[in-house]
N, C-alpha and C positions, 0 to 999 in steps of 0.2 A: 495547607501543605504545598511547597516547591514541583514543581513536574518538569522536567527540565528532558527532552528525548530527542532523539536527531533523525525526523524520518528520513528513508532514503527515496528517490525518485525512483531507483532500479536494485530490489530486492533478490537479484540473481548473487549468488557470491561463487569467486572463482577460488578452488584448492586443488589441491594434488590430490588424486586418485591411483589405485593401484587396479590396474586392470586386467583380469587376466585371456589370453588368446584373445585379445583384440589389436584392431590396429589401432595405430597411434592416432590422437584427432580430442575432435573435443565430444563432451557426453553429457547427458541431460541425467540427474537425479532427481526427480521429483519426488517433496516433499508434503502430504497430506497432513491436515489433523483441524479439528472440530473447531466449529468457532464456538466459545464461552463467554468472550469477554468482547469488550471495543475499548480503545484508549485513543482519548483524542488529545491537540496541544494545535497550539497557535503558532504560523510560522510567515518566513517573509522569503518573496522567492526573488530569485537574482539570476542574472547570468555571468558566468565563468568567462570572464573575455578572452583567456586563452584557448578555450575548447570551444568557447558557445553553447555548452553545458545548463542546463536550470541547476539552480543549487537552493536548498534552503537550509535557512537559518532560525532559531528560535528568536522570538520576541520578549521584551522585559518590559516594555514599556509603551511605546506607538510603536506604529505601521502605516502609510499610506495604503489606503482603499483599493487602490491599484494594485499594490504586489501582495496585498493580504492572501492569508490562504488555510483552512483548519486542517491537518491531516487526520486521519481516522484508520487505525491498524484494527486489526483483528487478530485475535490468536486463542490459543489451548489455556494456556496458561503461563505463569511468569515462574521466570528461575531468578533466583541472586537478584533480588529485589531489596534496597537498604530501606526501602521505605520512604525515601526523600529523592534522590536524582536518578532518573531514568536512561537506560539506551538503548537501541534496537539493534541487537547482533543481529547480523548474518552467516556468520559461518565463520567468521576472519578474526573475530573476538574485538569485534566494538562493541561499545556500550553494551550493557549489563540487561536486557531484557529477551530474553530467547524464546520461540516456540519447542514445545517438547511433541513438534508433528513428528520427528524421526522416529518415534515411539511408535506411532499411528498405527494399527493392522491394517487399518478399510485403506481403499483408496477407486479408483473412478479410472479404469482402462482407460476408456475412451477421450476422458484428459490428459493422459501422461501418454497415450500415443500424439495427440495432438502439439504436445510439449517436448518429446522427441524429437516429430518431423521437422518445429521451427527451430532449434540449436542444432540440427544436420544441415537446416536450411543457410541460416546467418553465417554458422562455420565452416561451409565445404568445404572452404578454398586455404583454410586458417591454418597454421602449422602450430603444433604442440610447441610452449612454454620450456616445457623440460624432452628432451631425447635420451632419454637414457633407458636402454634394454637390459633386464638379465632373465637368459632365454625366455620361457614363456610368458613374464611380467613386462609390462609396459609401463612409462609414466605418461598420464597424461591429464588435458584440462577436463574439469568436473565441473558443470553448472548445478546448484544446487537451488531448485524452481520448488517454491512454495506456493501450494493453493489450496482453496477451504473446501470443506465436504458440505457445504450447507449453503444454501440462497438465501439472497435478499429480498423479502415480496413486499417490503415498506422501507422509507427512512425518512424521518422530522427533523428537522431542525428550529428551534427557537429560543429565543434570547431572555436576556434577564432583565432587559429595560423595553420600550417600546424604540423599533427599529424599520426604517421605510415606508415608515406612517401604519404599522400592524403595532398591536400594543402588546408589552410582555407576556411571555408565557401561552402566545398565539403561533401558529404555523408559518414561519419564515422561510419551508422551505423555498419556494418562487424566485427568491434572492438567490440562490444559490445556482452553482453549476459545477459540473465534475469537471477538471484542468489534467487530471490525469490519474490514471490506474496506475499500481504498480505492484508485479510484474505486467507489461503493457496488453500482454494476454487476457481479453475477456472471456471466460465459457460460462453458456447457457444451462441451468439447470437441466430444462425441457428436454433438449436432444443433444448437447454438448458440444453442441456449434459452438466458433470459436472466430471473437472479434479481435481486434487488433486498435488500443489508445491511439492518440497522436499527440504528445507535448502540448499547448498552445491552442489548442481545439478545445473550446466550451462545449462539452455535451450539456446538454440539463439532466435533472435527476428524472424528469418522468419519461427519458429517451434511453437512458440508462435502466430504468427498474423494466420499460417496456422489452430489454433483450433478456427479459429474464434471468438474469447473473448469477450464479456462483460467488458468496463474497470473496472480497480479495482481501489479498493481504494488506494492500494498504489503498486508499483513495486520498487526493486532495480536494476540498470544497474551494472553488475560489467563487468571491462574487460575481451575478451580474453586473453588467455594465450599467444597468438602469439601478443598480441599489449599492451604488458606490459611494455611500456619505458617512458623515464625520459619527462618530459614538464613542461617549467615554465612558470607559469602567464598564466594558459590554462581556457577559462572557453567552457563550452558546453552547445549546443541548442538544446533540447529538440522541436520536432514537431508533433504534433497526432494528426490524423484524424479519425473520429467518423462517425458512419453509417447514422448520422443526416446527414452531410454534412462539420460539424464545423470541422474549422483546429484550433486547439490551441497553443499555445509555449510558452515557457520561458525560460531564460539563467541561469543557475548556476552560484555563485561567484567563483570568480578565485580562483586555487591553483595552488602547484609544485607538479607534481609528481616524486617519487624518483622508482629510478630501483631495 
């Protein structure tokens, strides 16, 4: 089967809100709901030379070792799924794969205050998008901030062929490292402390599973630098286990990696 999805680096999406007796500004929605599932896909990162942006793109065929990179979303479940090509809406209606967290009852005060204060924090100074009053209605911008109700207390990674001198169907996580969260927001299950990604910063995974995490909505794997070599027809298995108890997985489509 084809899997064909467009992770995004920055899963905030901006709409119109109708607010009432507030002032104008922008405002945090935060969106909860269960993780059930993980879907991963293989991608290639680049940079935007007009913004200096990371961007990625999916892969059909090779990748250099260097811009390689697996994404791994998490969500509730899938809406408007044809069974063949995928996409990760946001709110803005791209691509065809939605969380149904807006359903969610539960949700975790002590992260949607923390998801608050940073969209007060980033946008104090920011002037609404739209100005338009009629008396006590406001237009204004809406961040709408997704994050999971469940932790991460494990994640595996391994491949389909022998990869870095460890042989198929053995634990590759070591090879790996996290290039980025997204939303850049980490919280702790433990007390809900609250970390902050950095683009271009290789955390590893056992520096990441040590903050005790909340999954998120989406991670990138990129390689280490020490297991940057060539593999053809490799794909990789994603495994994550959740404080519930649930183990999850899914396999990426094959590619080459090139050296």
């Amino acid at each position: 089967m084809k899997r064909h999805f467009y992770p995004l680096l920055v899963l905030l999406s901006l709409a119109s809100c109708e607010i009432t007796n507030l002032r104008e500004g922008m405002f945090a929605e935060p969106v909860p709901c269960h993780v059930e599932s993980i879907l991963t896909n293989i991608g290639r990162i680049s940079i935007n030379e007009e913004y200096g942006t990371p961007e990625i793109s999916n892969i059909t065929e090779s990748v250099e070792a260097e811009y390689f990179n697996i994404s791994v979303l998490t969500f509730d479940s899938l809406i408007g799924w044809n069974g063949e090509d995928l996409g990760f809406r946001t709110g803005i209606g791209q691509g065809i794969i939605a969380s149904e967290g807006t359903y969610c009852e539960e949700s975790i005060p002590e992260v949607e205050q923390h998801i608050h204060n940073w969209v007060k924090e980033q946008n104090e100074n920011s002037e609404p998008l739209w100005d338009v009053s009629w008396n006590t209605h406001t237009r204004t911008n809406c961040y709408y901030f997704p994050y999971r109700l469940e932790g991460v207390t494990a994640l595996m990674i391994t491949a389909n062929q022998p990869f870095n001198g460890i042989e198929a169907g053995k634990d590759i996580t070591k090879c790996f490292a996290i290039g980025q969260s997204s939303p850049s927001l980490i919280f702790s299950y433990d007390d809900y402390s609250v970390y902050t990604s950095v683009w271009g910063k290789k955390t590893s995974i056992s520096e990441w599973l040590a903050l005790r995490p909340l999954a998120s909505p989406c991670i990138l794997l990129c390689l280490t630098d020490e297991a940057m070599e060539a593999a053809s027809n490799i794909a990789f298995t994603i495994t994550m286990t959740l404080t519930n108890g649930k183990v999850l997985t899914d396999t990426t489509p094959t590619a080459n990696l090139l050296k």
